[in-house]
N, C-alpha and C positions, 0 to 999 in steps of 0.2 A: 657426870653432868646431871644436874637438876631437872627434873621437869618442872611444867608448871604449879603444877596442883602444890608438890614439895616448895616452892619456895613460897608462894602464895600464903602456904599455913604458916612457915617457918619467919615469914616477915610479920604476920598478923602477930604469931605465940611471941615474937621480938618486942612488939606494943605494947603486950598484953590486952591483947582484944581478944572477945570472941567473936565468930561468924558475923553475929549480928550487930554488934559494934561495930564491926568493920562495914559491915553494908549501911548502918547509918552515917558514918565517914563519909564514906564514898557517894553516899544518895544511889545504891544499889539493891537489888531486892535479896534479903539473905538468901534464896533458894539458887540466887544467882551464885553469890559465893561459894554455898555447899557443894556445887556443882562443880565449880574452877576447882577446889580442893579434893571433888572425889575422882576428878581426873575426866569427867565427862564432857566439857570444854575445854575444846583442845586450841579453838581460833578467837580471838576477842574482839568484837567493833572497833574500831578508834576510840570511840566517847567512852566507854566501856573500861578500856585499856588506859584512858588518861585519868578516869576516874579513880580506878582504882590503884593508878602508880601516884598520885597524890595523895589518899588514905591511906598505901602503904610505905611512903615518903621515900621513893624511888623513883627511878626514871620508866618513863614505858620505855623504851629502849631496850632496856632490863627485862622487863615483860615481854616484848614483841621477839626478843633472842629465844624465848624458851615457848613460843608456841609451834602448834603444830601446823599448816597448811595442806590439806591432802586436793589437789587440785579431782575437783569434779565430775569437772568436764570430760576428764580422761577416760575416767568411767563409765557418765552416763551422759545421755545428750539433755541439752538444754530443756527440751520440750516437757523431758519426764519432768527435772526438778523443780521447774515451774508448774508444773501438774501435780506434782508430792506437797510443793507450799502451798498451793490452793485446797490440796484438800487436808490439809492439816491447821490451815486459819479456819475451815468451814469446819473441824471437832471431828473428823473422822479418824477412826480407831481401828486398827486392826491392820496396818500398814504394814508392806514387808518390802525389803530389801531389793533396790533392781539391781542389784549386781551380784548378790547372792541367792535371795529368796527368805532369809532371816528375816525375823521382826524387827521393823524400826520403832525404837523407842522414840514418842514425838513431845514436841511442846510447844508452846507460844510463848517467847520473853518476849515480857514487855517491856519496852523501856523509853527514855526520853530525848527527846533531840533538845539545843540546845534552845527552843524558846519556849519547853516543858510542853510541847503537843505529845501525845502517847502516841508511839512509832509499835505496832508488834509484827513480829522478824517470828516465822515459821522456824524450826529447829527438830534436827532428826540424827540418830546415829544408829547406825546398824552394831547388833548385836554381837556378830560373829565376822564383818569385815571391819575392812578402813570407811567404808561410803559414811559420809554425812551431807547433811545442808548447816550450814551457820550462814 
């Protein structure tokens, strides 16, 4: 079975696009791409996912088969991960893991909803577990 990242690249190398061709396609930011392909986006928006199965002239269906979902909740309560987005929209660094203690890698995508307001979505993934925020 494919994962994401794999067919992501293998549909884009199909078009002959690169990264960034494909994110102008799509109206996605290429860092957004690099990411789906280095395997670091495991879950994708709706808008996101419809986006880019129309650039990669596919179904999201297609897409939404091959992502990953690791439920949250399971692992942390609510209060932290809205405490981890707050401090990761306000640029703090140095964040580690509540379910391990690992560093979480963090970021702000930005991105668009559909009457083009900038929407940014806090984004986090632990180093050495499953834990994310998408």
């Amino acid at each position: 079975m494919k994962t994401l990242a794999q067919f992501v690249q293998k549909k884009r190398d199909d078009l002959g696009l690169s990264p960034k061709g494909l994110a102008m396609r799509c109206n996605l930011e290429v860092e957004l791409i690099e990411e789906i392909e280095a395997g670091k986006e495991l879950f994708l928006p709706v808008t996101v996912r419809q986006s880019l199965a129309k650039g990669l002239k596919c179904s999201p269906k297609e897409i939404k088969k091959l992502e990953k979902d690791f439920d949250t909740k399971f692992f942390v309560s609510e209060q932290i991960i809205d405490s981890l987005k707050e401090l990761i929209l306000n640029g703090a660094g140095g964040l580690k893991c509540p379910k391990c203690g690992a560093d979480l890698v963090t970021r702000v995508a930005k991105m668009y909803d559909l009457e083009d307001n900038l929407m940014l979505h806090p984004k986090a993934h632990c180093t050495k577990c499953v834990f994310q925020i998408h």
